[in-house]
N, C-alpha and C positions, 0 to 999 in steps of 0.2 A: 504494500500500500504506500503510497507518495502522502508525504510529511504533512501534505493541506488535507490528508484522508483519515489520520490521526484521528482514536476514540481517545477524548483526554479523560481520563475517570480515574480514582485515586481510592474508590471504593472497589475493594477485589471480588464482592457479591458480586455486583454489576459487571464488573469486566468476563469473570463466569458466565452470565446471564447470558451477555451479548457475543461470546466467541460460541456459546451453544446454539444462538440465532442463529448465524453464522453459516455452521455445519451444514445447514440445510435440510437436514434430517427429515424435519418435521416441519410443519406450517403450523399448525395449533399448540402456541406456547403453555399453555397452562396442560396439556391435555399430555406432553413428552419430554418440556424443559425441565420438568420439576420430577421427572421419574426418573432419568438415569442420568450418568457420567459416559463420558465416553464414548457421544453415539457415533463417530465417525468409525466403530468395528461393524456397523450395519451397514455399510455403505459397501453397494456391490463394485466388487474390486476388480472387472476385468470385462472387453468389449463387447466379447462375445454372449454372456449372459445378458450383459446388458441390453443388447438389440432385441432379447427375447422376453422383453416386459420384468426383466430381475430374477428368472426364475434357473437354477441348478441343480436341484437336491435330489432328485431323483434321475439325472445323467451320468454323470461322473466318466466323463471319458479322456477328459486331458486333464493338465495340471492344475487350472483351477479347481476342481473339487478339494483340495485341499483347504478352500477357505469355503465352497457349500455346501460338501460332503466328505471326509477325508475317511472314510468308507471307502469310494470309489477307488480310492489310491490303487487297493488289490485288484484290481481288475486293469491295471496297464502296467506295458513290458517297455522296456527301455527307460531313456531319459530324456527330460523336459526342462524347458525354463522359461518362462516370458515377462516381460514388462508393460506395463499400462499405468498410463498417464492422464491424467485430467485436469482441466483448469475449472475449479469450481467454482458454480455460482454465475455462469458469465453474465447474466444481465447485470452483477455490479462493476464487470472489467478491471475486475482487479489481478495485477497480473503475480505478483504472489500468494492469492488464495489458491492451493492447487491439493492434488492427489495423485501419491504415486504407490504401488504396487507390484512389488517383485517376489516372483517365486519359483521353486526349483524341486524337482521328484528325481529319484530313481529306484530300480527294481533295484532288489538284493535278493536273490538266489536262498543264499543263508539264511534270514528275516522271514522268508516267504510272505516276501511283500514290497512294498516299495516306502520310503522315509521322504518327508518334504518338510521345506525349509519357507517360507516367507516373509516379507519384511513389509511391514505399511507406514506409509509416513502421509502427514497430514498435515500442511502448513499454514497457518490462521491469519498468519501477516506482522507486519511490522506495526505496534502500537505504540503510545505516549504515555506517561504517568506522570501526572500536573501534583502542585501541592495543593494543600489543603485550603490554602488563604488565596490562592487564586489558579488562572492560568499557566502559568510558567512553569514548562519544563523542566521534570528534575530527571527523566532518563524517559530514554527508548528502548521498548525490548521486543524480539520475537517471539510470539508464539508459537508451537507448534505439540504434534503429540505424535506415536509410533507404537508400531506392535511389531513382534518379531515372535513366531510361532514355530515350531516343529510339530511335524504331524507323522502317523504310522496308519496304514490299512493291510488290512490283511484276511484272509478266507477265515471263515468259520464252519462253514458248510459250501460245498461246490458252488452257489448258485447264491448264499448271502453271507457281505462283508461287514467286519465290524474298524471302525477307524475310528482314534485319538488324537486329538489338539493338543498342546500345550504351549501356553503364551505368558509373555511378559510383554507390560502394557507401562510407557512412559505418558503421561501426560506433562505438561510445561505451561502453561496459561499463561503466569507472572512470575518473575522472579520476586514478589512481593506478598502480603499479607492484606489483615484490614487492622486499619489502626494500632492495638495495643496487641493483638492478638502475634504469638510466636511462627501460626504456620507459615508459609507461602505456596504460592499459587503453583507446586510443583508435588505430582504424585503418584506415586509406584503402583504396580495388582499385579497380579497374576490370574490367570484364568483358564478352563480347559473346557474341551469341543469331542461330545461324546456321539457317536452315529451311527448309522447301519442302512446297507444298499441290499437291496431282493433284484438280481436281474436274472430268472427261471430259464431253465434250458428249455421246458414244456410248460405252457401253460394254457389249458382249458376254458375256453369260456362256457357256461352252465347253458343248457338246452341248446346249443348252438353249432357246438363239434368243433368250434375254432380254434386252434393251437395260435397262441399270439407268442410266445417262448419263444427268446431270441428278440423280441419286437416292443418288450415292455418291462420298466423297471419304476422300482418305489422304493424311497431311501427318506429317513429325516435325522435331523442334526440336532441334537440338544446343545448350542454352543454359547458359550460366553460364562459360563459357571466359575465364579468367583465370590472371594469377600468384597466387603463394599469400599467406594476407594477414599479416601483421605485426604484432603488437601489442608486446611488449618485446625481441624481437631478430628477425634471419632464421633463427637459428638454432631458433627458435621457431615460426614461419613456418607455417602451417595453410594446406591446400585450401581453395578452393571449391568451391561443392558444382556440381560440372562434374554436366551429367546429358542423358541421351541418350531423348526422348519419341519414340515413333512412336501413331498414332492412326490410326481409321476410323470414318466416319461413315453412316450409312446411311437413307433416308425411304420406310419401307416403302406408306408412305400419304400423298398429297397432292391435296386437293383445295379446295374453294373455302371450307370451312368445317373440316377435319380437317388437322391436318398431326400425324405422328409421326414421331419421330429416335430412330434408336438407335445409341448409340457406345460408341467402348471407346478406353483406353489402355493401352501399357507403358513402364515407364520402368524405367530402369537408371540407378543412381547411379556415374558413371566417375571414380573414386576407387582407384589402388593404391597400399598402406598396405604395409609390411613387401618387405624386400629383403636377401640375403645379400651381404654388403659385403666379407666377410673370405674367401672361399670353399672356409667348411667342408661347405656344403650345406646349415645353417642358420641361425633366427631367433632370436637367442637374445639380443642385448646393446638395451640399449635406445635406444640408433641404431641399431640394424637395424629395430627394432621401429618406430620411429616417422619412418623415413625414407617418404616419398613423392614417386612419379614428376612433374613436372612434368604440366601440362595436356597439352599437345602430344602428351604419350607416355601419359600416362595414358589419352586415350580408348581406343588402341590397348591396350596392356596392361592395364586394367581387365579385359579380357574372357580374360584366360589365366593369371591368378596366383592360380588357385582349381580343382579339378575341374569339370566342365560341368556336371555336375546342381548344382554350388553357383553354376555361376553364373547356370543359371535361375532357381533358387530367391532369389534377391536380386535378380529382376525384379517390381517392386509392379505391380499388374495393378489395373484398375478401369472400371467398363461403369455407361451409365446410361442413363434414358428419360427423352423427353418427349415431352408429347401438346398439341398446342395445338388451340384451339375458336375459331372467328369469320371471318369479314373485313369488314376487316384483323383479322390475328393481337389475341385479346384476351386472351384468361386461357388458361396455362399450367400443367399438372399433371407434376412431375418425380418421378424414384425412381434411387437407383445406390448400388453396392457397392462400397467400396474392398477391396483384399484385398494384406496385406504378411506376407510368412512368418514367422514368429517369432523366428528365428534373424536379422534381419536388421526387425527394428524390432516388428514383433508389431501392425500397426496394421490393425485388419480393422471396420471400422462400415457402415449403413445410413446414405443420406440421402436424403432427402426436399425436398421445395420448391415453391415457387407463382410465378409471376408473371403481371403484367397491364401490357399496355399501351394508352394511350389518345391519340390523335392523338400530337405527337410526345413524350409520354412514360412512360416504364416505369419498374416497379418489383419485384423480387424479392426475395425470402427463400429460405433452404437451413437445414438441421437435421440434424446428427448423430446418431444411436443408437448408440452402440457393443457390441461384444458384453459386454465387460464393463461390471457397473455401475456401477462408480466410477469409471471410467477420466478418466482430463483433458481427457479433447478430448469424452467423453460432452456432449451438449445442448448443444453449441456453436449459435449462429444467427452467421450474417450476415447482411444488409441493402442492397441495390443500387438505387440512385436511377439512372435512368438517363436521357440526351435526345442525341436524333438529329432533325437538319433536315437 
């Protein structure tokens, strides 16, 4: 961000507040801002899913599934690496809000399976910290945050894999605190990504006779399971964004020059927020208000401290297609919808995407539309360099 772009704030809530804006994440600040830390681990990290509306969890065939499914891992031979890039946010042009994304597999024989590495970094910009008694600059600092993950899949049975995450999570906001208080706006977690892929060698559909085996897979991810993260006390102590993906995948056409994929996800953000402490029967002080269940209980109780239809309704849903031409596989045409209820972030776009690949290596692009015009994540690109031998 250029120096006239400067958020001068000297209050470290608010500087919080405003880099969570930021992220993009979310549109409905009261509904996401105030439930987790760290949402830029939700943020789909690579082109190719992206052009198919955000949806992975049930493919897993290149190296990304390591951050949508790291299940899939045991179901590929050789090795992989790719990068992808984004500049986020583009409607505000700011040419240091970005996202980048690097990751890397290979089989081990010995393992029987394959190990992956990834690295995500997430750059917030360059901001100002004013004093107290007015305007004037007393330092400039960057923001930024990163995860750096190792992941393992591997067979359980011929036909479904089970794969593990484990992550370290830097956060960086401010090199500062608020007021008297000791913490600063910098802070550490750890976190780990538990899954499992069904892709059948036979499979039956009922009264029909149709073997779809071979043509259909279902895999979900329970990822992001941590303690909650720290920045200037425990008392302070934020989720993270625990979240529960299930996916299917499907290749209604495959043959030696066609292949199409059509998939879909749902995820559930397992986060409970508010809890009657005093037992009046309600929520009303603001430790009640901002108490949350630990990970462990949270997955469980996320699903019952709301009516049912509320807690469908804060399931983000999202389906996507693609068409590939050639052999070997050469250019790729994508399309998918994300759809997020309103009431629970309001995030509902078109995307779009292309890729090609040429002996060992590919390259893809994805494109947002969103319904609304101006919205922040409208005309996002990313960029995916990719190589497998």
């Amino acid at each position: 961000m250029s120096k006239n772009k400067n958020i001068k704030q000297n209050n470290f809530t608010k500087i919080i507040f405003l880099l969570l804006i930021v992220v993009g994440i979310i549109e409905n600040v009261q509904a996401q801002v105030s439930t987790s830390a760290v949402p830029f681990l939700l943020i789909s990290p690579n082109a190719r899913a992206s052009g198919m509306g955000e949806v992975g969890t049930g493919i897993g065939d290149d190296v990304s599934t390591v951050y949508w499914n790291p299940a899939g891992l045991a179901f590929l031979k050789g090795s992989e690496a790719s990068i992808t890039h984004s500049n986020w946010l583009p409607q505000f042009q700011l040419s240091d809000l970005y996202y980048d994304y690097f990751n890397y597999r290979q089989y081990i024989p010995e393992l029987a399976g394959n190990i992956a590495a990834s690295i995500t970094y997430f750059n917030l910009g360059k901001f100002a910290r004013t004093s107290e008694q007015g305007p004037e600059v007393i330092e400039e600092f960057t923001s930024f945050e990163y995860a750096i993950t190792l992941g393992y899949g591997t067979f359980i049975f011929d036909d479904f894999a089970f794969g593990l995450n484990l992550r370290f999570i830097n956060s960086r906001l401010a090199p500062f605190g608020t007021g008297a208080e000791e913490g600063k706006g910098i802070a550490y977690n750890v976190s780990a990504d538990l899954a499992g892929l069904y892709k059948p060698k036979h499979l039956i559909i009922p009264f029909a006779d149709i073997d779809i085996g071979d043509n259909f897979s279902f895999g979900f991810n329970l990822s992001n399971l941590g303690p909650k993260i720290t920045y200037i006390d425990e008392l302070q102590a934020d989720p993270i964004p625990t979240n529960l993906r299930v996916g299917f995948a499907f290749s209604p056409m495959k043959d030696d020059y066609n292949n199409i994929l059509i998939a879909a996800d749902f995820s559930k953000l397992l986060i409970r927020r508010g809890k009657d402490l005093d037992g009046d029967n309600e929520i009303k002080t603001d430790e009640e208000k901002s108490y949350t269940d630990p990970f462990y209980k949270a997955v469980f109780t996320s699903w019952t401290d709301q009516p049912f239809n509320e807690e469908l309704r804060s399931i983000i849903s999202s389906v996507g297609v693609e068409y590939w031409y050639g052999k070997p596989k050469l250019i790729a045409l994508r399309a998918g919808y994300f759809y997020e209820d309103r009431k629970y972030g309001n995030r509902k776009f078109k995307t779009f995407g292309a890729g090609i690949r040429y002996d060992i290596y590919g390259f893809d692009f994805s494109w947002i539309k969103t319904e609304e015009e101006f919205h922040p994540l409208s005309e996002t690109l990313r960029f995916t360099l990719l190589i497998g031998w």
